[in-house]
PAFI-281107 format. One record per atom (N, C-alpha, C): residue in one letter; x, y, z. Coordinates in steps of 0.02 Angstrom, whole numbers, padded with zeros to 5 digits, always signed. Layout:
# residues N
AXYZ
...
This chain:
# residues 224
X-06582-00073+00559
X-06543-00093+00501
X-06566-00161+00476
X-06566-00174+00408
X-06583-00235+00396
X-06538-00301+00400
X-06559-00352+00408
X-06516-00398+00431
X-06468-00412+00383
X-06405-00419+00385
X-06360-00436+00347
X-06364-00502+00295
X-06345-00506+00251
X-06384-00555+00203
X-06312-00606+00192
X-06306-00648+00179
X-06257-00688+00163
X-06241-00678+00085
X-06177-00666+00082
X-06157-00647-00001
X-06162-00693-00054
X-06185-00693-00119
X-06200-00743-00144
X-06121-00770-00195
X-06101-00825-00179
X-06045-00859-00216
X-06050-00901-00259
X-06013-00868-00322
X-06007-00947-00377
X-06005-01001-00346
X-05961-00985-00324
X-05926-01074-00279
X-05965-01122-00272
X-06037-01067-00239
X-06092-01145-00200
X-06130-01142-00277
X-06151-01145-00308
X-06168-01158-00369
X-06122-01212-00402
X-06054-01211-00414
X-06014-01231-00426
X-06001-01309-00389
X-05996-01298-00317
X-05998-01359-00270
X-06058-01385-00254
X-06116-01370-00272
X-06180-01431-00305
X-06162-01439-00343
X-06163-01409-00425
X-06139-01437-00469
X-06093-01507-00467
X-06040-01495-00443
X-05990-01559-00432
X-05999-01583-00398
X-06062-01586-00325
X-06076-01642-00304
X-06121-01691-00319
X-06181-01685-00378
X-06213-01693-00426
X-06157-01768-00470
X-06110-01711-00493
X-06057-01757-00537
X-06035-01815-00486
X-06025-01792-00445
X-05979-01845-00403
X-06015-01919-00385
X-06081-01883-00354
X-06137-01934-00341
X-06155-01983-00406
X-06158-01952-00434
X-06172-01985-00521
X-06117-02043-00511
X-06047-02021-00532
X-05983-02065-00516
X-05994-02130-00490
X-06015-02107-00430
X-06014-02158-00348
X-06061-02204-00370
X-06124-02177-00407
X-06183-02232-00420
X-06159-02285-00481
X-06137-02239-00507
X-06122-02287-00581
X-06037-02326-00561
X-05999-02324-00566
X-05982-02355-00518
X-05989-02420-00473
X-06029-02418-00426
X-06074-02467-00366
X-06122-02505-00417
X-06159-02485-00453
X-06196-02520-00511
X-06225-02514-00569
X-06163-02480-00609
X-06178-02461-00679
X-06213-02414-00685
X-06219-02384-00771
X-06278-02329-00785
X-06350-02326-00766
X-06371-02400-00750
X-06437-02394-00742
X-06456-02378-00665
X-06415-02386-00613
X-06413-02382-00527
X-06411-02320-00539
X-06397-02247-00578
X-06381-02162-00550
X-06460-02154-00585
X-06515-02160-00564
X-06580-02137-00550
X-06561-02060-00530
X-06636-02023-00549
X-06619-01960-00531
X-06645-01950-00429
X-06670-01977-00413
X-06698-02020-00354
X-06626-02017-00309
X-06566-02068-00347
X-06507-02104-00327
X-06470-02037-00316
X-06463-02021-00385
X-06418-01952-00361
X-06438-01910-00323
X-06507-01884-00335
X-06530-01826-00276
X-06505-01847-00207
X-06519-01929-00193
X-06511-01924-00122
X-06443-01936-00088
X-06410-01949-00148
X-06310-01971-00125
X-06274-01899-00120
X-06321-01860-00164
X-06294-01774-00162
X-06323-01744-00099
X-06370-01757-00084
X-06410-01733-00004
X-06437-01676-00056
X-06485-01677-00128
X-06497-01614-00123
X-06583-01643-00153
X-06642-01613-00186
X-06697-01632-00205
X-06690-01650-00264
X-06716-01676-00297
X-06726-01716-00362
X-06729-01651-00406
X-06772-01606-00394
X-06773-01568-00442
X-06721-01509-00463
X-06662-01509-00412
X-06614-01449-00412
X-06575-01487-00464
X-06573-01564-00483
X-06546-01573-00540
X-06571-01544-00611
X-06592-01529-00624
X-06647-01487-00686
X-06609-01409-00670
X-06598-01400-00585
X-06567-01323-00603
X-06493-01319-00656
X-06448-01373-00655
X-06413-01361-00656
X-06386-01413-00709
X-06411-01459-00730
X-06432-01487-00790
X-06482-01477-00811
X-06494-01511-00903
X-06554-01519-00940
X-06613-01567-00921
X-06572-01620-00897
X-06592-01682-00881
X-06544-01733-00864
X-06568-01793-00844
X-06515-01833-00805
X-06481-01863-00861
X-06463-01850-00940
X-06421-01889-00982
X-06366-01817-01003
X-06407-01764-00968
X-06343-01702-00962
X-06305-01735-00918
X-06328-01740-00855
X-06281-01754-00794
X-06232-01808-00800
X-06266-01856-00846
X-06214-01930-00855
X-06178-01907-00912
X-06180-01855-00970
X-06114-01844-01022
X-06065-01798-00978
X-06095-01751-00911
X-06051-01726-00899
X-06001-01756-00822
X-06024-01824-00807
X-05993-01859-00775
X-05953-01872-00798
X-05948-01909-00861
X-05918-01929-00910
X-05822-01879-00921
X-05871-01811-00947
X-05838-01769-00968
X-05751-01753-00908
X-05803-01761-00841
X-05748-01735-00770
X-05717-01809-00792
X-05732-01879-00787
X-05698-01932-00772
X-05636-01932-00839
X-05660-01902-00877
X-05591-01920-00958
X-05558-01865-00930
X-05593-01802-00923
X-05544-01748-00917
X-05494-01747-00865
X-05533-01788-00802
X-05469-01791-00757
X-05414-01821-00775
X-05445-01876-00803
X-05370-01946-00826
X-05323-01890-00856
X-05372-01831-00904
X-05304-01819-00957
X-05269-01773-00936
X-05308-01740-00875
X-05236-01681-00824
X-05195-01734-00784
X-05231-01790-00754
X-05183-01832-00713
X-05122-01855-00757
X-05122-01863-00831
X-05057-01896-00871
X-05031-01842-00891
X-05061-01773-00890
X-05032-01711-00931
X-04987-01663-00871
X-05007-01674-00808
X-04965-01658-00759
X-04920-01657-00730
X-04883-01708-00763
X-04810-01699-00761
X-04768-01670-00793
X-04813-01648-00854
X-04788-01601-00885
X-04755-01531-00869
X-04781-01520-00811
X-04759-01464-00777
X-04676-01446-00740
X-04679-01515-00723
X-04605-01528-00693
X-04567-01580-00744
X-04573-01585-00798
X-04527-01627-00828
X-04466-01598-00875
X-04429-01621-00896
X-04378-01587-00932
X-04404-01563-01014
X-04368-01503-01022
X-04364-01471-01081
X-04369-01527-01153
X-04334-01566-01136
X-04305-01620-01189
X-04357-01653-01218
X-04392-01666-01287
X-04442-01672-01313
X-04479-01738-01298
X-04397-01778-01286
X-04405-01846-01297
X-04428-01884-01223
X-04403-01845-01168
X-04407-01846-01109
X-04476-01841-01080
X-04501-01758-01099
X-04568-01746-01103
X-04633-01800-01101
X-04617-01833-01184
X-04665-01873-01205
X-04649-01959-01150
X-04609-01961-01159
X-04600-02020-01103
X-04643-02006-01020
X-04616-01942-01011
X-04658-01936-00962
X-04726-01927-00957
X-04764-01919-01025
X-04812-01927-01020
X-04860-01992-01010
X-04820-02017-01074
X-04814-02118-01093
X-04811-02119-01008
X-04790-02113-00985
X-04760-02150-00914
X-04840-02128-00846
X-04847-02076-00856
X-04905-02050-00815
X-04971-02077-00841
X-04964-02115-00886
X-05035-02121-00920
X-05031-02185-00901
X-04985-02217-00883
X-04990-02295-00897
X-04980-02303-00794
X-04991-02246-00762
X-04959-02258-00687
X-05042-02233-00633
X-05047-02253-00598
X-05099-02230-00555
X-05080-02164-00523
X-05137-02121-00521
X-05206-02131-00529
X-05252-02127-00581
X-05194-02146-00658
X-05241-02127-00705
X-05266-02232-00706
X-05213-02263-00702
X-05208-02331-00709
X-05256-02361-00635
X-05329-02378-00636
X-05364-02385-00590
X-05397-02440-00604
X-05448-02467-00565
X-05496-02520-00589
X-05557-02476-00598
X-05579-02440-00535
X-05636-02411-00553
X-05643-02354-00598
X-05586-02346-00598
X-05605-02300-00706
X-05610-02326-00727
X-05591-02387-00751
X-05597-02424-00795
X-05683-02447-00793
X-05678-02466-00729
X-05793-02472-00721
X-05817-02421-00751
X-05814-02363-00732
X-05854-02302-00746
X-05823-02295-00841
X-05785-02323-00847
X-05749-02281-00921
X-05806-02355-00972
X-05819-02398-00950
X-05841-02453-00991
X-05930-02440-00974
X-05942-02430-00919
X-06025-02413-00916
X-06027-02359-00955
X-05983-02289-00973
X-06021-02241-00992
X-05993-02266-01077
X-05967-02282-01100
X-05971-02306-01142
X-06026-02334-01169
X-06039-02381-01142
X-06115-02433-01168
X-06168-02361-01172
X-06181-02309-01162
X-06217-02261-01131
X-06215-02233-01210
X-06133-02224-01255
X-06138-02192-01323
X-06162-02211-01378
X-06210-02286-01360
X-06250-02312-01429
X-06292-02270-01419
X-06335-02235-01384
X-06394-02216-01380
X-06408-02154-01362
X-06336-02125-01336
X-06357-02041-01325
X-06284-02011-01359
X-06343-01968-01409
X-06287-01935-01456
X-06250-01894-01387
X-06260-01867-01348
X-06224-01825-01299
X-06180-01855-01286
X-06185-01913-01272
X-06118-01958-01238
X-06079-01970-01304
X-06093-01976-01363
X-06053-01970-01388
X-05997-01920-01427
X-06045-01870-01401
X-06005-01806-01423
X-05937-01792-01378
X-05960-01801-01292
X-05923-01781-01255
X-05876-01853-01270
X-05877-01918-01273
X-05830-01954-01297
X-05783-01924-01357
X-05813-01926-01411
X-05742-01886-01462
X-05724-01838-01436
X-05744-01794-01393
X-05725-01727-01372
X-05651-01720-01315
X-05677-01799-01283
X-05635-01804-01216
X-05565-01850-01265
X-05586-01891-01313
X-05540-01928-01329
X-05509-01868-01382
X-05521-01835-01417
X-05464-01801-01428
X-05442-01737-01395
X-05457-01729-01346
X-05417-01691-01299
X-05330-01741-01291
X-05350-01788-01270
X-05306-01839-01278
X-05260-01847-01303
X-05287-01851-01359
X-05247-01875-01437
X-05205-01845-01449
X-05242-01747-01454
X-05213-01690-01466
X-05135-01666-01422
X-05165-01677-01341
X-05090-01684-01324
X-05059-01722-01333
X-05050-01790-01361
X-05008-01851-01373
X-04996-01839-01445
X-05022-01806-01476
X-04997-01757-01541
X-04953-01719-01529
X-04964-01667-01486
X-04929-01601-01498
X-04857-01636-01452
X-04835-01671-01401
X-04791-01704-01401
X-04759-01731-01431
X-04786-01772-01507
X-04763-01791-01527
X-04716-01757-01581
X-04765-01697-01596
X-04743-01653-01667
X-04686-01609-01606
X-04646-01613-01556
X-04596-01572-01527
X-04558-01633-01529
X-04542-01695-01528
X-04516-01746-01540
X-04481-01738-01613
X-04531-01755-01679
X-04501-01754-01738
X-04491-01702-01767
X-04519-01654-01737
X-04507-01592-01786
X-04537-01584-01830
X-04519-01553-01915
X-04579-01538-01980
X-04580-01595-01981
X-04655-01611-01978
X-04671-01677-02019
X-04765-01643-02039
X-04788-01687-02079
X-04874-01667-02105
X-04897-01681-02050
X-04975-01636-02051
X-05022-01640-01995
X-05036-01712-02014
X-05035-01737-02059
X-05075-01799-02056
X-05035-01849-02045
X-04972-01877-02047
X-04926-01892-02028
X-04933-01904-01949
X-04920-01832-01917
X-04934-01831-01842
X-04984-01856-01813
X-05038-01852-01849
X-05123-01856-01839
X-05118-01943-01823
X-05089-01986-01872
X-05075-02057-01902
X-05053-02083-01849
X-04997-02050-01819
X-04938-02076-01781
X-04972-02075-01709
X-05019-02034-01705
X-05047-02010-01629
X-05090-02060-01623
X-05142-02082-01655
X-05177-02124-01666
X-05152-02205-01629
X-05106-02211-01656
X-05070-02279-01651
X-05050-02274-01589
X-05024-02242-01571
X-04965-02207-01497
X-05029-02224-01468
X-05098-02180-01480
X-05139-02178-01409
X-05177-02248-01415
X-05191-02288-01469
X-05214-02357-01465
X-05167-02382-01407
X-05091-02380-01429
X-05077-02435-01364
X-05054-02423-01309
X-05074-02364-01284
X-05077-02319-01230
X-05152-02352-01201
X-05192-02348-01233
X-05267-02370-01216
X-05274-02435-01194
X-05253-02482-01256
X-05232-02551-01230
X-05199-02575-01159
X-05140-02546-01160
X-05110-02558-01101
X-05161-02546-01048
X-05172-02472-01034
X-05220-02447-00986
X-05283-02493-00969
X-05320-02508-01013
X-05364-02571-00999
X-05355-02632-00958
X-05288-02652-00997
X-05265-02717-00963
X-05241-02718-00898
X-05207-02652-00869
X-05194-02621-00800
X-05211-02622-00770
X-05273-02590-00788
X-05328-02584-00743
X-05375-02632-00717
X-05391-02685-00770
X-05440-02748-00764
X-05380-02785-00737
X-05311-02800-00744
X-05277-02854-00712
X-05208-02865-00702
X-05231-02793-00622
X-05147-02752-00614
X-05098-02817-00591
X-05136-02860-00545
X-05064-02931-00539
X-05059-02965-00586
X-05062-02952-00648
X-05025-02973-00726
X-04974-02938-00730
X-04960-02866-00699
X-04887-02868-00729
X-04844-02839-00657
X-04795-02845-00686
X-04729-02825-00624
X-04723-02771-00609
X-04713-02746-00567
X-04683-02674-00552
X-04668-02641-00598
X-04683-02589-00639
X-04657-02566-00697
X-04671-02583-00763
X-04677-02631-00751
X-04698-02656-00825
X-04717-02647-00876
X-04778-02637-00846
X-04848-02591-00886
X-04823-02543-00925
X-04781-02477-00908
X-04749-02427-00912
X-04679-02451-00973
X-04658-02496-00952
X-04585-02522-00992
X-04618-02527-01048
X-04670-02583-01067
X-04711-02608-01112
X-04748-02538-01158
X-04755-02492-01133
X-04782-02433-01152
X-04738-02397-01183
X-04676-02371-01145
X-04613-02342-01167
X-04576-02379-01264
X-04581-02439-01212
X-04552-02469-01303
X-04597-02475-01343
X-04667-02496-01343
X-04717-02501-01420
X-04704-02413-01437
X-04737-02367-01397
X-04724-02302-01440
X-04658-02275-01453
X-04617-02284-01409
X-04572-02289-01461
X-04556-02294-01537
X-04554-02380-01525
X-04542-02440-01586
X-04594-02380-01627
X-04650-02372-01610
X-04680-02322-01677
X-04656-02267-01689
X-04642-02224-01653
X-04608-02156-01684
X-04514-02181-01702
X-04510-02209-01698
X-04411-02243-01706
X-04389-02185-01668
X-04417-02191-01603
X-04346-02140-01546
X-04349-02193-01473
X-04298-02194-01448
X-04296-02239-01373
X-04331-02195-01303
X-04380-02216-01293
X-04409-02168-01239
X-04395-02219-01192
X-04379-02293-01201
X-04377-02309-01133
X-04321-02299-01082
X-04256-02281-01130
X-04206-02237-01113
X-04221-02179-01075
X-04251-02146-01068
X-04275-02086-01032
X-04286-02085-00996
X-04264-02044-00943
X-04290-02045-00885
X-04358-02012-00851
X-04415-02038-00817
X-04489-02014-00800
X-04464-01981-00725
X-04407-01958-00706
X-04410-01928-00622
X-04482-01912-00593
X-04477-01947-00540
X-04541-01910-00494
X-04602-01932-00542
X-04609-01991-00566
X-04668-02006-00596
X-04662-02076-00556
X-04720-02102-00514
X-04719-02169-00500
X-04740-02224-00545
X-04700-02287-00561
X-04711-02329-00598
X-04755-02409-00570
X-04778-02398-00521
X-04817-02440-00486
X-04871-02445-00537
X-04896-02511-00508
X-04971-02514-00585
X-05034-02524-00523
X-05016-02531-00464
X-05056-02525-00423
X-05116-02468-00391
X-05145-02458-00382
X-05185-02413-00373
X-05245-02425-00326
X-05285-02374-00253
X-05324-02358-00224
X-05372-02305-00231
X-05353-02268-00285
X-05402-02211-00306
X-05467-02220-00320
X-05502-02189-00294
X-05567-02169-00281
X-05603-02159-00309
X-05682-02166-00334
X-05692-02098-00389
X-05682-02037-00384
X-05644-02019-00448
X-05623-01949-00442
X-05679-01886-00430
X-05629-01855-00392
X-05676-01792-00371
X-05676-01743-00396
């Protein structure tokens, strides 16, 4: 009989793939865009230089789609409470406001990796695609929250309002992250609750975030 063959799985396709991404992360990270060499990553992934080419185009694929996992995580890590939060529109969106502004979206080293790959979108249209792409993923849910908040109002209206909401959602998040013993316990979050608010005219800081931690502190890792 012939020897039994080992079955072939997405998965391990899948788990190079993301260890590729991850390694990317870790380098850029430790020392910016220019330290994730294709050299760097092959050897932090344990795999050959050239299995990157299997599975990317090239190494400015691999850095938009580092990119892509690092926004997209932030925006399930603030969109995840969505799952367990209350019906109540107003509640909802607070809890989102509140997860966005709380670790593990609120980090330092996102904030490294979120400012290197940045510098990265003067020069590669890719990075900048997956930037608008990742930032209105964003937006869009901090939209569609918002339009269950007011109710009929114009897309552009909502569009306007989201805009502003996620500027100082962003703001905050920056400042969090670069200089979490600037603010108090909570803070960050309080400070967040009332500007979007004050812009849509509803009290979210009234609301309650259950089971959302308001610490501005954070140990997270690069994400995996």
């Amino acid at each position: 009989m012939p020897p039994d063959r080992k079955p072939y799985h997405r998965a391990d396709e899948d788990t190079r793939r993301q260890a590729l991404i991850t390694a990317t992360l870790a380098l850029v990270a430790e020392g910016g865009a220019q330290a994730a060499t294709v050299r760097a990553i092959a050897q932090k992934a344990g795999v050959t230089a050239g299995l990157i080419r299997h599975y990317f185009q090239g190494k400015d694929a691999l850095m938009a789609a580092a990119y892509a996992h690092l926004m997209h995580r932030m925006t399930a890590d603030s969109a995840a409470v969505l799952r367990t939060a209350p019906h109540d529109p107003k509640a909802r969106l607070a809890a989102f406001v509140t997860a966005a502004l709380c670790p593990p979206v609120v980090d330092g080293e996102a904030l490294v990796l979120w400012a290197a790959f940045m510098q990265e979108t003067h020069r590669d249209p890719a990075m900048r695609q997956t930037h608008a792409q990742t930032y209105l993923a964003f937006r869009d849910q901090l939209q569609s929250l918002i339009a269950d908040l007011l109710g009929h109002s114009a897309p552009q209206d909502l569009r306007r309002l989201a805009i502003a909401c996620n500027a100082v959602i962003d703001g905050l998040w920056m400042e969090g992250c670069a200089l979490p013993d600037a603010f108090a316990m909570g803070e960050l979050v309080d400070l967040g609750l009332h500007a979007v608010g004050a812009i849509l005219g509803a009290d979210l800081a009234g609301q309650s975030a259950q089971g959302t931690p308001v610490s501005t502190q954070s140990n997270m890792k690069v994400p995996a």
